[in-house]
N, C-alpha and C positions, 0 to 999 in steps of 0.2 A: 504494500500500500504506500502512494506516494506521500510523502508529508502532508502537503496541501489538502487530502483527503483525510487523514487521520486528524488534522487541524480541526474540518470545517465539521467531523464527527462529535469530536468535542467541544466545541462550540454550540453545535446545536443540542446535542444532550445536556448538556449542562445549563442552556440558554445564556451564554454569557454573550453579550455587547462588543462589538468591535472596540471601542472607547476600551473595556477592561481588558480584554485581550491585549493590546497594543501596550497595555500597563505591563499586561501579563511576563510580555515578552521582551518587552523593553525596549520596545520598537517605537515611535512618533505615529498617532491613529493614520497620517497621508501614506506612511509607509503598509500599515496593514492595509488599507485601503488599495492599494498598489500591489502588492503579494496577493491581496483576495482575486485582484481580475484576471480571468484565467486570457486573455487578452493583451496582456503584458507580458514580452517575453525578458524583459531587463530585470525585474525581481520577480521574486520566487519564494514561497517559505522553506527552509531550509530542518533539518532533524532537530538542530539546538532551538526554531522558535516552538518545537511540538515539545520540547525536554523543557524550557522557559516555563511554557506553560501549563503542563502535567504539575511541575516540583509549585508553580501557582497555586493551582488547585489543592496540592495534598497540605501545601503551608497553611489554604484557609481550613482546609479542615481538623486539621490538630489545633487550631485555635478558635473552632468551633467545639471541639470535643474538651478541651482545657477550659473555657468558661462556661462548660456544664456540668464542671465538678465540682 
């Protein structure tokens, strides 16, 4: 599975926001924006923005599971 796909999986399961994503990943939101259009052959999401984003989501969730103890 390319990145861009594993990307846009987790994004839509999760329902996250371009806006958070591009936080996620440490990217500026023109850049995700840019990476998102399959249209664009100069950028590309790459494995470290799907790694960016994964280690994203496991950090809010241990600090969702820590302020419910």
């Amino acid at each position: 599975m390319e990145p861009i796909d594993k990307i846009n999986k987790v994004l839509d399961d999760f329902g996250i926001t371009g806006v958070k994503a591009a936080e996620a990943m440490g990217i500026t939101y023109a850049t995700f924006k840019s990476k998102r259009n399959p249209n664009n052959d100069r950028h590309s999401f790459n494995e470290k923005n799907y790694t960016d984003l994964v280690t994203f989501i496991i950090s809010l969730a241990y600090k969702l599971e820590a302020a419910n103890k």
